[in-house]
ZAMILUM-980412 format. One record per residue (C-alpha): y, z, x; residue number from 1; residue in three letters; chain. Coordinates in pm, whole numbers, plus 50000, padded with zeros to 5 digits. Last residue first. Layout:
! ZAMILUM-980412
Y	Z	X	NUM	ALA	A
...
//
This chain:
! ZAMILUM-980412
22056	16282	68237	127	UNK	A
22067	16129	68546	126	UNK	A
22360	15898	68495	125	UNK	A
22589	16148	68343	124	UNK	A
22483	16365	68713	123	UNK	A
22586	16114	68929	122	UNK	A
22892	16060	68728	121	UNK	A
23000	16393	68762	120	UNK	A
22895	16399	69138	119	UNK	A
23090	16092	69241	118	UNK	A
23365	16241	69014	117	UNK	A
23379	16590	69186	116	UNK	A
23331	16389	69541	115	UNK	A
23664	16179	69419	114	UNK	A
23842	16495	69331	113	UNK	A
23752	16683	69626	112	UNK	A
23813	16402	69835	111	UNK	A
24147	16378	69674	110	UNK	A
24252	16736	69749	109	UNK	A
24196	16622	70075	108	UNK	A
24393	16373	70076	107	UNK	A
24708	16557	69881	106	UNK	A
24616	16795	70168	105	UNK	A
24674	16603	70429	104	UNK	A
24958	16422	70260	103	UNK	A
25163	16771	70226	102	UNK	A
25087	16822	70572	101	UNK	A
25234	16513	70704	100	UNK	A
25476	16537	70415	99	UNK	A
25598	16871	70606	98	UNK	A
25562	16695	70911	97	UNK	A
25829	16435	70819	96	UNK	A
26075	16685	70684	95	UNK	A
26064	16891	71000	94	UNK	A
26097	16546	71180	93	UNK	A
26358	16499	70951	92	UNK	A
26510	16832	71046	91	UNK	A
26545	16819	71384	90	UNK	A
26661	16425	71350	89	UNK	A
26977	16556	71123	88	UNK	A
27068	16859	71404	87	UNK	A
26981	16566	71682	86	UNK	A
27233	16392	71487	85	UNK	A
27483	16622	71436	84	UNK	A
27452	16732	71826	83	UNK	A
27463	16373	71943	82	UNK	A
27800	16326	71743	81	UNK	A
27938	16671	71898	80	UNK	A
27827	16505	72231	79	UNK	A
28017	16203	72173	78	UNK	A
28373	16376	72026	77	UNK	A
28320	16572	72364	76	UNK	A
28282	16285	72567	75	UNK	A
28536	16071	72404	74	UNK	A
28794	16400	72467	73	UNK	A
28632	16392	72856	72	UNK	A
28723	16028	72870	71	UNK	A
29052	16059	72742	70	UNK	A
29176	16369	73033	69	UNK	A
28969	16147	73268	68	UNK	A
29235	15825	73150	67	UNK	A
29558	16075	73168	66	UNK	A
29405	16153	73527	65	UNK	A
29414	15803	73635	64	UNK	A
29715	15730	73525	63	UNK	A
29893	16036	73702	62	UNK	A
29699	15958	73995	61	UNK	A
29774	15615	73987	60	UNK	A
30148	15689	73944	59	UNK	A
30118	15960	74233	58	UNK	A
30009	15688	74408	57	UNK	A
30277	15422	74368	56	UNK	A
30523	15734	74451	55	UNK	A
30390	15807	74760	54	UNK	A
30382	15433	74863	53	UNK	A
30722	15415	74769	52	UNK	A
30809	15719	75019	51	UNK	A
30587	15590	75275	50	UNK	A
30810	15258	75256	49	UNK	A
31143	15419	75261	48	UNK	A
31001	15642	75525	47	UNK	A
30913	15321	75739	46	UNK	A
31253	15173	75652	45	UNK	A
31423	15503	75783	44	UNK	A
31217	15472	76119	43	UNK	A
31298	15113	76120	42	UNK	A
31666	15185	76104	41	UNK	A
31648	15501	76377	40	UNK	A
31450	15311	76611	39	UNK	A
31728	15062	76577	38	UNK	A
32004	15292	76628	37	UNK	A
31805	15432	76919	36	UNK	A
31795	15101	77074	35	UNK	A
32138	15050	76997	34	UNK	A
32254	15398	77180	33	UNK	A
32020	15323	77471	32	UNK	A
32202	14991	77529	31	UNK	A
32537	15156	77512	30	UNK	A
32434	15410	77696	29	UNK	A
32343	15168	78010	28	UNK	A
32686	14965	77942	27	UNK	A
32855	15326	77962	26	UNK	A
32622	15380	78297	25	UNK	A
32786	15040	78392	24	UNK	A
33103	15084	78338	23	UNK	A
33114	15425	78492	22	UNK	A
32935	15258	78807	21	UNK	A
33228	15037	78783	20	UNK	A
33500	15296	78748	19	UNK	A
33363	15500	79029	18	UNK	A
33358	15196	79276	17	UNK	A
33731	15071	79130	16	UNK	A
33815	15448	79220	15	UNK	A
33707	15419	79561	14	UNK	A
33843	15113	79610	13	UNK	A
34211	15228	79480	12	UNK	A
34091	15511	79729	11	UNK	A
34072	15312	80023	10	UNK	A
34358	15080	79909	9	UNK	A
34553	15395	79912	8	UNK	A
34449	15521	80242	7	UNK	A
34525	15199	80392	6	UNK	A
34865	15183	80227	5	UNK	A
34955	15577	80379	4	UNK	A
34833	15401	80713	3	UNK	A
35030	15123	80668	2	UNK	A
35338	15330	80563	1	UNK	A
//
């Protein structure tokens, strides 16, 4: 019986041995499971936070693009204004150098006149 006891306080140490190492790799797994947990949560939080920041930016983008698509209409509204009046300057220069030459000869035509008169009167005085 002693020896039978012996062998069964042998293995009831045995077992105790096994079932503390098992305790302990559990506690070990345990650990590793929460840190995982955690790496998991801020993981998560950090695609939350790229998430937000994705959609933040596609707002701007949006925004910013819906301001372009309002600067190119100014643009064109401003360039069809610049065309009208480069279309109304063309053609008061055109206007402008036509009384340019009209004055030119309106000039000379008074030269003429005024050398005419000059000689007309020249000539009443001599005779």
């Amino acid at each position: 019986l002693q020896k039978e006891l012996l062998k069964y306080k042998q293995e009831a140490r045995n077992l105790q041995g096994i079932k503390d190492a098992l305790q302990q790799r559990l506690i070990q797994q345990d650990a590793s499971v929460l840190q995982l947990k955690q790496e998991l949560l801020r993981a998560n939080m950090d695609k939350e936070e790229l998430h937000n920041q994705t959609v933040d930016l596609q707002r701007k983008v949006e925004e910013r693009n819906r301001l372009l698509a309002e600067y190119k209409k100014e643009l064109g509204q401003k360039d069809r204004h610049l065309q009208q009046h480069q279309t109304k300057l063309d053609e008061m220069l055109r206007q402008l150098s036509e009384a340019s030459y009209q004055q030119v000869d309106l000039e000379r035509q008074l030269e003429h006149k005024e050398a005419l008169l000059a000689h007309c009167m020249k000539r009443e005085a001599e005779e």
